[in-house]
Kinemage of the C-alpha trace (Angstrom):
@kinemage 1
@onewidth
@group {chain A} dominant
@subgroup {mainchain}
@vectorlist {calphas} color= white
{ca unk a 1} P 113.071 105.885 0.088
{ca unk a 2} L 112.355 109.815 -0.148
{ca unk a 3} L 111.532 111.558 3.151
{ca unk a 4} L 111.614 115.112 3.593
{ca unk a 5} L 112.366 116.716 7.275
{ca unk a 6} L 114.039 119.874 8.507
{ca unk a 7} L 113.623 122.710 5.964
{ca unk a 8} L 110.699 125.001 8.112
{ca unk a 9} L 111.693 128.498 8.102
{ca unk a 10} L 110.039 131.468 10.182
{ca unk a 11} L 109.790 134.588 8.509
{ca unk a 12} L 106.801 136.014 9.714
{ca unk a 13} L 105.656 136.590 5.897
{ca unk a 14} L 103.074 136.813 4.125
{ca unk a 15} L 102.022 136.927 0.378
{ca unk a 16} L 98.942 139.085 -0.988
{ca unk a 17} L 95.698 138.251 -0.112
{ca unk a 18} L 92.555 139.888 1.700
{ca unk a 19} L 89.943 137.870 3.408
{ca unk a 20} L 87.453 137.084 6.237
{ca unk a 21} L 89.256 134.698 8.162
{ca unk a 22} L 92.316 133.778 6.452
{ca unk a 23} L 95.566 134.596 4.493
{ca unk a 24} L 96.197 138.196 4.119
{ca unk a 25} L 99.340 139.561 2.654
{ca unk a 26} L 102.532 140.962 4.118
{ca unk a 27} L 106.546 141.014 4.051
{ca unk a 28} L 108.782 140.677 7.050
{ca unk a 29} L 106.661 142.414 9.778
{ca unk a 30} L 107.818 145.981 11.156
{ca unk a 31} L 107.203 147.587 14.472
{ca unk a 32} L 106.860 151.444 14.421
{ca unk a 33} L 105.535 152.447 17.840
{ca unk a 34} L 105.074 156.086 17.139
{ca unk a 35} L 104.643 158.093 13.968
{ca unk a 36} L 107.761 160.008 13.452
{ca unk a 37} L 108.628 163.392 11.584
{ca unk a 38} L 111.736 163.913 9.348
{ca unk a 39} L 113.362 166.581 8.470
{ca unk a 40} L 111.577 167.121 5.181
{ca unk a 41} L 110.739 170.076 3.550
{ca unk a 42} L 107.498 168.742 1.847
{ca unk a 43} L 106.309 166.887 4.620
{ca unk a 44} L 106.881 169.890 7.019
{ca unk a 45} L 104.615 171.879 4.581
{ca unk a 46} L 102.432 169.767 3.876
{ca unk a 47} L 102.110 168.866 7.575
{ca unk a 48} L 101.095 172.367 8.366
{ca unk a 49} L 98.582 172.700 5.393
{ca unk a 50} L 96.692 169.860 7.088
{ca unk a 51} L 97.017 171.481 10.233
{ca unk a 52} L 95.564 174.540 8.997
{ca unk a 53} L 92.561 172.693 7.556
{ca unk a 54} L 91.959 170.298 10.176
{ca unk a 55} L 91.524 173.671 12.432
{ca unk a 56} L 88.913 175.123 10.339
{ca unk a 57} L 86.592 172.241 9.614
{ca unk a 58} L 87.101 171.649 13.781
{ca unk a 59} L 86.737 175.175 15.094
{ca unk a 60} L 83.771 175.655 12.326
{ca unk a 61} L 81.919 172.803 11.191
{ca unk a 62} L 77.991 173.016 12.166
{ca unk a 63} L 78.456 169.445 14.521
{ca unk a 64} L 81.428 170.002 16.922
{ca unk a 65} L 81.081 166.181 17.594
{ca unk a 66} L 82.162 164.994 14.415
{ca unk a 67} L 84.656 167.815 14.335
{ca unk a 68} L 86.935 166.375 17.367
{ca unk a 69} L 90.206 166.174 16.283
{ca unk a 70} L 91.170 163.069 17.172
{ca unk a 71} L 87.644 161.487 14.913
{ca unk a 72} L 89.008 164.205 12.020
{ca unk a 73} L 92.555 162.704 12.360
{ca unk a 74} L 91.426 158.792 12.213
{ca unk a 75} L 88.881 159.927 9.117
{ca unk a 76} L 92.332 161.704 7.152
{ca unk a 77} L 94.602 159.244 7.673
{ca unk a 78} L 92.458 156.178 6.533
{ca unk a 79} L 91.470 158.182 3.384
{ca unk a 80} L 95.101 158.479 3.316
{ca unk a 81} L 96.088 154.855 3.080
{ca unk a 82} L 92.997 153.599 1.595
{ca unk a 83} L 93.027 155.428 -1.463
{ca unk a 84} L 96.933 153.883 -1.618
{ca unk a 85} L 95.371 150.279 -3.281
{ca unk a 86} L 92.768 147.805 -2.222
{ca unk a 87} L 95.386 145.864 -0.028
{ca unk a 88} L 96.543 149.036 2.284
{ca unk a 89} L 94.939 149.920 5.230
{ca unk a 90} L 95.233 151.998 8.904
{ca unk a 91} L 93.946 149.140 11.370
{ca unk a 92} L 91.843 150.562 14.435
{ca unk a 93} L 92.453 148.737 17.898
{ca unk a 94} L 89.737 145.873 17.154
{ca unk a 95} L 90.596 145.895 13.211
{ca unk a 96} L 94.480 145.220 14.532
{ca unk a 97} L 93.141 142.229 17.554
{ca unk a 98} L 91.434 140.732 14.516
{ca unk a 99} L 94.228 140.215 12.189
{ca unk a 100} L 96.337 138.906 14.999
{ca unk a 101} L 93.558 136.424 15.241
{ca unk a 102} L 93.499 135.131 11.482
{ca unk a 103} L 97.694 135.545 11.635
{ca unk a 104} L 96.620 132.866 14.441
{ca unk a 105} L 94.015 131.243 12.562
{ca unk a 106} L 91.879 131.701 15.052
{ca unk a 107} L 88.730 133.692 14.303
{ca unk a 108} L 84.970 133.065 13.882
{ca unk a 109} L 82.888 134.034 10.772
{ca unk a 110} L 81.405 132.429 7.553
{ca unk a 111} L 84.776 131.500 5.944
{ca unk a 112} L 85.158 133.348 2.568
{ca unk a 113} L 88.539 134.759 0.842
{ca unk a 114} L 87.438 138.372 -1.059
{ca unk a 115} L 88.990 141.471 -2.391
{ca unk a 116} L 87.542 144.893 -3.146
{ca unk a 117} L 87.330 145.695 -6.976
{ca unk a 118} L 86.445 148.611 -7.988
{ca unk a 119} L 84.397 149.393 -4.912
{ca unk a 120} L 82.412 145.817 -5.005
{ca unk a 121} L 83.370 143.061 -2.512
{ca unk a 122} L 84.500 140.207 -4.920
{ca unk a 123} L 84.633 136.392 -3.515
{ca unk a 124} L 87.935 135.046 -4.188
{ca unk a 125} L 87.277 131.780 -2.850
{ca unk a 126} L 85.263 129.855 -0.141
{ca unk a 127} L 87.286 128.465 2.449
{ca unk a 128} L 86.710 124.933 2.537
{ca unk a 129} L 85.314 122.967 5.113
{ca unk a 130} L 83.198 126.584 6.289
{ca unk a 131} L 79.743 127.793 6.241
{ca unk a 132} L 80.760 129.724 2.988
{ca unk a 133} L 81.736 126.569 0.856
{ca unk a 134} L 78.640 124.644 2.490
{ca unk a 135} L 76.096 127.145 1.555
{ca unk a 136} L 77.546 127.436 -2.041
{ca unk a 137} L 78.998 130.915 -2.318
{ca unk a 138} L 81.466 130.300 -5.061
{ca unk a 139} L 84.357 132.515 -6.680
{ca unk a 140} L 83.280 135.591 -8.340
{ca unk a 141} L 79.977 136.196 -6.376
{ca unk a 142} L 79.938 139.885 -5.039
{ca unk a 143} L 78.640 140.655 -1.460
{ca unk a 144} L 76.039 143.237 -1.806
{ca unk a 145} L 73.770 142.951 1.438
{ca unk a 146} L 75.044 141.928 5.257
{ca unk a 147} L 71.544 141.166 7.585
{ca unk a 148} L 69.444 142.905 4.990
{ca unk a 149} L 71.825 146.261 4.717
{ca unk a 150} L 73.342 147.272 1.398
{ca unk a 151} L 76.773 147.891 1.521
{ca unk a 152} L 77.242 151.375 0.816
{ca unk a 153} L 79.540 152.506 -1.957
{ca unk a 154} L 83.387 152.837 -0.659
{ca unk a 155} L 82.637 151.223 2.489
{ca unk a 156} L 86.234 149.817 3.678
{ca unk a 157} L 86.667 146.359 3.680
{ca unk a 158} L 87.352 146.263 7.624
{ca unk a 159} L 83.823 147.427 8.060
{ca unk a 160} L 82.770 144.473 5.534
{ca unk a 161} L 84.683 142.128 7.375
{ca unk a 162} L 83.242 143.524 10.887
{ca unk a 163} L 79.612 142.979 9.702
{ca unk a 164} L 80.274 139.179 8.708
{ca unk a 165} L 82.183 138.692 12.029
{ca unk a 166} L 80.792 137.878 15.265
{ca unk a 167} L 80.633 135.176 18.015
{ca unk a 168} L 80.259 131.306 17.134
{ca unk a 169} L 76.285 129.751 16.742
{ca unk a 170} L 75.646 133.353 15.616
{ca unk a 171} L 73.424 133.886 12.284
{ca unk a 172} L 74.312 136.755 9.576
{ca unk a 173} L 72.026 137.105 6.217
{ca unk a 174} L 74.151 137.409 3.203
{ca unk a 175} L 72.772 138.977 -0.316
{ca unk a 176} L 75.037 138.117 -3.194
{ca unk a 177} L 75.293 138.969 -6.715
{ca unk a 178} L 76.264 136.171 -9.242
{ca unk a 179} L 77.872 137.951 -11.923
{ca unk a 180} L 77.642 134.126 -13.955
{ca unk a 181} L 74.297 133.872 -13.945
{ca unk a 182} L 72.951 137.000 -13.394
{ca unk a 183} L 70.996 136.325 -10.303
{ca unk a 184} L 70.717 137.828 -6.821
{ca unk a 185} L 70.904 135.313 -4.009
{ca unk a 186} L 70.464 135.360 -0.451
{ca unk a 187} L 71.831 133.069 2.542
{ca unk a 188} L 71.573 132.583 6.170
{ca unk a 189} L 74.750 131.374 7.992
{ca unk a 190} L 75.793 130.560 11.054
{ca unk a 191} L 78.964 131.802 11.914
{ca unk a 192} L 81.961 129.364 13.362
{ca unk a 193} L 85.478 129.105 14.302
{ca unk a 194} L 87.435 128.813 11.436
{ca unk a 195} L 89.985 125.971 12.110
{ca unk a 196} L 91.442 124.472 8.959
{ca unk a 197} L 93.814 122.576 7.921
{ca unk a 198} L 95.668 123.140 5.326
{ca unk a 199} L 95.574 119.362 3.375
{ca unk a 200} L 92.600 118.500 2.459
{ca unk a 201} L 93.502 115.366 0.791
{ca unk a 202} L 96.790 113.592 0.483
{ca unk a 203} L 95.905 109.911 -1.632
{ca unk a 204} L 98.046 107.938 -4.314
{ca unk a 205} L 95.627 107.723 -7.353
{ca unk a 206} L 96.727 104.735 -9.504
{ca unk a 207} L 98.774 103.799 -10.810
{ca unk a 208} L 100.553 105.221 -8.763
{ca unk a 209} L 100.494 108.921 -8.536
{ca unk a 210} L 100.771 110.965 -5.656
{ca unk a 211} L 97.879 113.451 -4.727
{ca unk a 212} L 97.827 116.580 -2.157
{ca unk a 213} L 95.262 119.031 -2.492
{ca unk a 214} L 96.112 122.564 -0.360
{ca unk a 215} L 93.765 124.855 0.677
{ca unk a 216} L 95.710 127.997 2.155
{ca unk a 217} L 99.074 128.421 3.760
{ca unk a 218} L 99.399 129.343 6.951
{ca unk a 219} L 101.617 128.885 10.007
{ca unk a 220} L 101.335 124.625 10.169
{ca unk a 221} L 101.187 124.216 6.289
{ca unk a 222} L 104.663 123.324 5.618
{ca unk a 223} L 104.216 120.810 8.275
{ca unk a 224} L 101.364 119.100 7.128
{ca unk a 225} L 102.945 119.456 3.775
{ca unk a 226} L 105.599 117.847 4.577
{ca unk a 227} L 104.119 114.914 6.515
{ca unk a 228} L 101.510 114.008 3.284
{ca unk a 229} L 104.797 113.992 1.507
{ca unk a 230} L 106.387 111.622 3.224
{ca unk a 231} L 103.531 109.372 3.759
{ca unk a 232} L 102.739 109.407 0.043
{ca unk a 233} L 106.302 108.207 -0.969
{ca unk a 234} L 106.481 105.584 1.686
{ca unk a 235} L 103.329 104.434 -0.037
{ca unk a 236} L 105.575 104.357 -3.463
{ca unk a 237} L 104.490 107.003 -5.396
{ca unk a 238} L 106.536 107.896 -8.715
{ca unk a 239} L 105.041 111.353 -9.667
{ca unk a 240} L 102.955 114.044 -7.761
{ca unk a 241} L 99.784 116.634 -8.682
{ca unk a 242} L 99.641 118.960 -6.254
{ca unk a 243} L 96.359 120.637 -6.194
{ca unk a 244} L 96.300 124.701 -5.713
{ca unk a 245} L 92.669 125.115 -7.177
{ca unk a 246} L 90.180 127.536 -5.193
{ca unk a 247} L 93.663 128.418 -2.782
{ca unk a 248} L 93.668 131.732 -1.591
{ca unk a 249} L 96.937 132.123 -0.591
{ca unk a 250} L 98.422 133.255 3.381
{ca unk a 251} L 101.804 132.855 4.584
{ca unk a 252} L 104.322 133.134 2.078
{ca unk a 253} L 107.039 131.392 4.698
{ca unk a 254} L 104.362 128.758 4.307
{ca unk a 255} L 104.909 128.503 0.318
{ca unk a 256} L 108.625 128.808 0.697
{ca unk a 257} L 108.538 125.411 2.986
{ca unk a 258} L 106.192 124.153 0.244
{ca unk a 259} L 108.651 124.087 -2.963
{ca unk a 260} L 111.842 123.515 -0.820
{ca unk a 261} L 111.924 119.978 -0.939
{ca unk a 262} L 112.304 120.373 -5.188
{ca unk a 263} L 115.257 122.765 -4.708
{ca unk a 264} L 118.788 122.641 -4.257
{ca unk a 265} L 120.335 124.105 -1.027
{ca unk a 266} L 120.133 128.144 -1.269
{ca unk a 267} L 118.820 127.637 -4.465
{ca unk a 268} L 116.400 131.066 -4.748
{ca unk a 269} L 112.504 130.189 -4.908
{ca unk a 270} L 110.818 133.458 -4.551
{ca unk a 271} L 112.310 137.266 -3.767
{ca unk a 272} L 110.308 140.234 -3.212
{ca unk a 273} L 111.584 143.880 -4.503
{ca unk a 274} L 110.394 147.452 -2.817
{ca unk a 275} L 110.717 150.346 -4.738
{ca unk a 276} L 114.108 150.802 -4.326
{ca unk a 277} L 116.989 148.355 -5.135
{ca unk a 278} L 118.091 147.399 -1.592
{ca unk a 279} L 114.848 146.341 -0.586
{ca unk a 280} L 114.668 143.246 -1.889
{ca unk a 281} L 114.297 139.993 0.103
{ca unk a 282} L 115.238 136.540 -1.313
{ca unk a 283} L 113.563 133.349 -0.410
{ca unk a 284} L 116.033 130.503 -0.633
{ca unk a 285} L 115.961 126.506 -0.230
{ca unk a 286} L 117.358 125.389 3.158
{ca unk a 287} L 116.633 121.643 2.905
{ca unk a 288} L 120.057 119.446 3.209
{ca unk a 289} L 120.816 116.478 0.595
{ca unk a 290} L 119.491 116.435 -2.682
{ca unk a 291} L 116.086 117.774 -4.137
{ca unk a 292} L 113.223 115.150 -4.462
{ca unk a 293} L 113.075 114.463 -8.342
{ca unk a 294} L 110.015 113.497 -9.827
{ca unk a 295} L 107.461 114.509 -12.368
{ca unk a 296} L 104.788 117.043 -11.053
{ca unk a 297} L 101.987 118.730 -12.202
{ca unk a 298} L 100.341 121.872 -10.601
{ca unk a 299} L 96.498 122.297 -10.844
{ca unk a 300} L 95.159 125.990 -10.793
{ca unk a 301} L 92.191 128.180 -11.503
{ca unk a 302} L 91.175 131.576 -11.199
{ca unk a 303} L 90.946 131.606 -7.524
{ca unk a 304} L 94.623 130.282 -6.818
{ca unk a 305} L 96.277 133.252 -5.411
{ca unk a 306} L 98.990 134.950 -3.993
{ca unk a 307} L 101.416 132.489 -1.789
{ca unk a 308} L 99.364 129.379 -4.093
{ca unk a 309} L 100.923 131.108 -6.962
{ca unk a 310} L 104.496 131.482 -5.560
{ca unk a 311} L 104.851 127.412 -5.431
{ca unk a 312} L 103.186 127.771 -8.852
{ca unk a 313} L 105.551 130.294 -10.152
{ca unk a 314} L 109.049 128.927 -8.856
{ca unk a 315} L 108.121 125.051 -10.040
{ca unk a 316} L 106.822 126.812 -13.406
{ca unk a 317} L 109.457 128.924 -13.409
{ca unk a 318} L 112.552 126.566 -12.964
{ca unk a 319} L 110.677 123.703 -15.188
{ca unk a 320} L 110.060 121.286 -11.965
{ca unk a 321} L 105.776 120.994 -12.932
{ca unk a 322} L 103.812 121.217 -15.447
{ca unk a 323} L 101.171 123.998 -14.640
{ca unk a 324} L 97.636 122.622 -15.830
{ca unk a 325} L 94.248 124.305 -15.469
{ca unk a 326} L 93.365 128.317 -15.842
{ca unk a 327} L 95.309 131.034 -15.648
{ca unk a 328} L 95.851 132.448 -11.909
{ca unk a 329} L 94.430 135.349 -10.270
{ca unk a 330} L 97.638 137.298 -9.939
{ca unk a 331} L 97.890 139.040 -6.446
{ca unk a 332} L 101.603 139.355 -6.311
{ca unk a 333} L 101.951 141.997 -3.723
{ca unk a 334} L 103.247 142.287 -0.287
{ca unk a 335} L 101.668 143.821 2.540
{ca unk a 336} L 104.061 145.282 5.840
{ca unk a 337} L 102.814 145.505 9.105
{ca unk a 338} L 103.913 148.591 11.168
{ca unk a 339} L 102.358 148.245 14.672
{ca unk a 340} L 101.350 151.693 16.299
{ca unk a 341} L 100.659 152.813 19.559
{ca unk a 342} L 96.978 152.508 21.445
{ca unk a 343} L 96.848 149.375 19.866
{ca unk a 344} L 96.969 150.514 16.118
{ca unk a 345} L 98.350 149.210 13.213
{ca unk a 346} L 99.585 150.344 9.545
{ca unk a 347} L 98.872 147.519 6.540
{ca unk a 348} L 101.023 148.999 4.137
{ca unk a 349} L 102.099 147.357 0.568
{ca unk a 350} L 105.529 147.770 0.364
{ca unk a 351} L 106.973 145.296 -2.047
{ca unk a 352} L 105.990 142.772 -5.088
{ca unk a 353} L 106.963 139.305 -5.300
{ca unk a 354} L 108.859 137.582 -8.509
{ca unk a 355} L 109.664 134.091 -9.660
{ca unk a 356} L 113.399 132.730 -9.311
{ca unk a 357} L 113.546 134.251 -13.254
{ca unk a 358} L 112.021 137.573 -12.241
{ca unk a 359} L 108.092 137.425 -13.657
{ca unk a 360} L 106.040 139.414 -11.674
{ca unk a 361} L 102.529 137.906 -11.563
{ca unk a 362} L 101.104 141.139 -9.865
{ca unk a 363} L 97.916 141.502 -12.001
{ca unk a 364} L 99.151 139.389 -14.551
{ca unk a 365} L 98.315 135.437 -12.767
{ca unk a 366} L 100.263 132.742 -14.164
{ca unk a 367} L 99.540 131.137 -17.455
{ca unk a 368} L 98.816 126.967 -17.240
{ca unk a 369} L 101.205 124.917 -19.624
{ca unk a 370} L 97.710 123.002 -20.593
{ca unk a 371} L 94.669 125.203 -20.326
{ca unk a 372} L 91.579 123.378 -19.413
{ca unk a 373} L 88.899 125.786 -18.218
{ca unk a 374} L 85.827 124.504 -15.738
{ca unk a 375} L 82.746 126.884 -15.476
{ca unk a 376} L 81.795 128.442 -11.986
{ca unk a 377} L 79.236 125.420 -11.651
{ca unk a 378} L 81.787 122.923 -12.297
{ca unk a 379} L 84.228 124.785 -9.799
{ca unk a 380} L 80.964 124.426 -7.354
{ca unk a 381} L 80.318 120.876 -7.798
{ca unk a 382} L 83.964 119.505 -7.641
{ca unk a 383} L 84.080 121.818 -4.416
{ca unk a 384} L 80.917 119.846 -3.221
{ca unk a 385} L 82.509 116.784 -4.124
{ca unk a 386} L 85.548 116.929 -2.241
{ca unk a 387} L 84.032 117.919 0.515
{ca unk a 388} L 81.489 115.606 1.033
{ca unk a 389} L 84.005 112.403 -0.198
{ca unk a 390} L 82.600 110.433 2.716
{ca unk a 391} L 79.321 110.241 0.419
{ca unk a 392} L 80.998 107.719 -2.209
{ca unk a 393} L 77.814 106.042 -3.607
{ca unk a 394} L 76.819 108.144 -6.997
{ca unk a 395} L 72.898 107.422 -6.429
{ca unk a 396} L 73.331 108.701 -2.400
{ca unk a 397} L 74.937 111.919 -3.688
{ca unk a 398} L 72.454 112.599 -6.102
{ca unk a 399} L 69.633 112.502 -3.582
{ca unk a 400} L 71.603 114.318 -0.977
{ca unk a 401} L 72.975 117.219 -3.226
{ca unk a 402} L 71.051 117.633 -5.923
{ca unk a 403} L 73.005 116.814 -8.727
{ca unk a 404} L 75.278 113.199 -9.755
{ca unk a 405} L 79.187 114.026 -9.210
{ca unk a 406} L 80.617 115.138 -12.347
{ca unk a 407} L 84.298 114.382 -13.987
{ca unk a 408} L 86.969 116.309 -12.874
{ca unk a 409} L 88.453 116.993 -16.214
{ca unk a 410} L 91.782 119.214 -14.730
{ca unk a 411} L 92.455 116.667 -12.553
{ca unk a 412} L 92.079 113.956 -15.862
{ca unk a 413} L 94.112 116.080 -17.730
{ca unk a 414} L 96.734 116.266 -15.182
{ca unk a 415} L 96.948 112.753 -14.990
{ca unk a 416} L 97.076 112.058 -18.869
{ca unk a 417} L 100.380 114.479 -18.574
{ca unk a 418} L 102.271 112.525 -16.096
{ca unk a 419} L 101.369 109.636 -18.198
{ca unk a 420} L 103.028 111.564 -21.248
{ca unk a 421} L 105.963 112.384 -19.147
{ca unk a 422} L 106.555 108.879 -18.305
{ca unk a 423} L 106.252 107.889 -21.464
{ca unk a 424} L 109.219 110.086 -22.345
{ca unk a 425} L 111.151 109.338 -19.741
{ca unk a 426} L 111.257 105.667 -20.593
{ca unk a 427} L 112.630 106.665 -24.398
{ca unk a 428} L 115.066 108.847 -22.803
{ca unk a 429} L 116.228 106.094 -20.754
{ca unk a 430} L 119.807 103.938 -21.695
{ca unk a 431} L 118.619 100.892 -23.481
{ca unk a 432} L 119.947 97.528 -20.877
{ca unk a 433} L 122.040 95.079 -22.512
């Protein structure tokens, strides 16, 4: 029998990913409790070139309110690290008390994973189990309107994440765009505490296939990883699908504790490279005894991301699963936290993240072995449907939701593929005497 037990590693990691309550992205955090000068030429210029302007606009500008320097200091220096990529950011007091909370996974809003493109707030994923994924926000909408305001053009996504905020029973109107179909939609939530966990569903589907379906990784997810694990091989499983679809990343410690159980001892699962050749961190198996063998298959879409697509990569990568589904969304970079004083903080990408071979996914995603693509309102439905699984009677679900549950054609494929790989494992076996 095949248990799994002792591999959990603290790094106090993240990989990539921006949201409203959950996994946003960072390398091994770093405490700077004051800014410091260097003896640099450039910066000494430039330093005094912004002191020099930062005098006129404040001894001269019409409104000596919005002139103060300390307002005029805050303004430059998130223009400063805002215009660095959509993932950098300088974090105010509250902005800095409410990523501590979703580091904690403690925080109350509607439950939706998003990233700014191009100046639109993009929905990466619902998380599941919220108001978000209830309502039936899906991937791809784009937040336009928060209680009946239009989000102004270049508004910074800790002001969007601010608006949707806000204490637990509370309601928040949210306009949407749906790119799919073209419309404009509007819902009414009320805001909760976002307490997930990360296993949705851990079953053995016959004949006897393991099933765990993930929906983030954070701080307890190798745990609960672990434990489905287990449980599903005591039950006699012979093959695995591990379900990444609609994941939008967190914790990339998390995804390390993830693969380890299908690696060798300091075997290398993921490593992360700054921009110069010492800074890069490796991310090794620290399980004792041998690797679990078995055949495994990886479902993704377009809204797996960041730490989802590090398990994705290094089983991919070192031929351990077959990767079926859509390609990923490829967020493959690494956010550092520098802590400030007053409270402050500095979100700063400082590094990407590469499979064991050295494939950066960074705006590329990962490519399935075995495409299968499901439209947004297949995504939805399946969502629906695994979700509401206590509704099991077809005719029930219909009248309740609106629609009849619909085949899950990845998850079909999937299983045709382990039976494939079965299939070849018994010709490859010695013939008995």
């Amino acid at each position: 029998m095949h248990t799994v037990a002792g591999m959990l590693k603290r790094i106090l990691t993240l990989a990539a990913g921006v949201g409203l309550g959950l996994g946003l992205a960072f390398a091994a955090a770093r405490v700077s409790l004051a800014w410091g000068l260097f003896p640099n030429r450039d910066l000494n210029r430039t330093s005094a070139y912004f002191r020099e302007v930062l005098e006129l606009v404040n001894e001269n500008y019409v409104d000596a309110g919005s002139a103060a320097y300390d307002k005029l200091a805050r303004s430059a220096i998130h223009g400063m690290v805002e215009s660095l990529d959509p993932h950098s950011e300088f974090l105010e007091s509250k902005d800095y008390t409410n990523l501590e909370e979703e580091l904690s996974g403690d925080f109350s809003g509607i439950g939706v994973q998003v990233e700014m493109r191009k100046g639109r707030v993009v929905v990466i994923a619902p998380i599941a189990g919220s108001p978000s994924e209830k309502a039936g926000i899906e991937r791809g909408d784009e937040i336009v309107r928060v209680d009946g305001k239009n989000l102004e053009k270049g508004l910074p996504m800790d002001a969007v994440v601010d608006r949707l905020r806000g204490k637990p029973g509370t309601k928040v109107a949210v306009g949407l765009y749906r790119p799919s179909t073209g419309r404009n939609l509007d819902f009414t939530l009320t805001r909760e505490v976002i307490k997930q966990a990360s296993v949705r569903e851990a079953r053995v589907l016959p004949p006897h296939v393991g099933y765990i379906n993930l929906t983030e990784f954070s701080e307890h997810t190798g745990d609960e990883f672990i434990e489905a694990l287990n449980r599903l091989l005591k039950a006699g499983i012979d093959s695995l699908i591990i379900d990444l679809r609609g994941n939008p990343g967190g914790l990339l410690d998390a995804a390390v504790d993830v693969a380890d159980p299908f690696f060798k001892k300091n075997e290398l699962i993921v490593y992360t490279q700054g921009r110069k050749p010492e800074d890069r961190d490796e991310y090794r198996a620290g399980s004792d005894g041998e690797p679990l063998e078995l055949p495994i298959v990886v479902l993704i879409n377009a809204g797996t991301a960041s730490a989802a697509e590090v398990v994705t990569g290094a089983l991919k990568d070192t031929g351990r699963a077959v990767v079926v589904g859509e390609r990923s969304f490829g967020k493959g970079s690494v956010q550092s936290i520098f802590k400030l004083k007053n409270g402050e903080g500095l979100r700063l990408t400082t590094a990407r993240y590469y499979t064991p071979s050295g494939v950066s996914i960074h705006e590329k995603g990962i490519t399935p072995n075995v495409e299968v693509v499901m439209s947004p309102d297949e995504d939805s439905k399946l969502r629906l449907q695994h979700l509401r699984s206590d509704v099991t009677d077809p005719k029930e679900f219909k009248e309740r939701f609106g629609f009849a549950p619909i085949e899950d054609r990845q998850l079909n494929v999937a299983l045709d593929v382990l039976k494939g790989l079965s299939v070849l494992d018994d010709e490859a076996a010695p013939a008995t005497p």
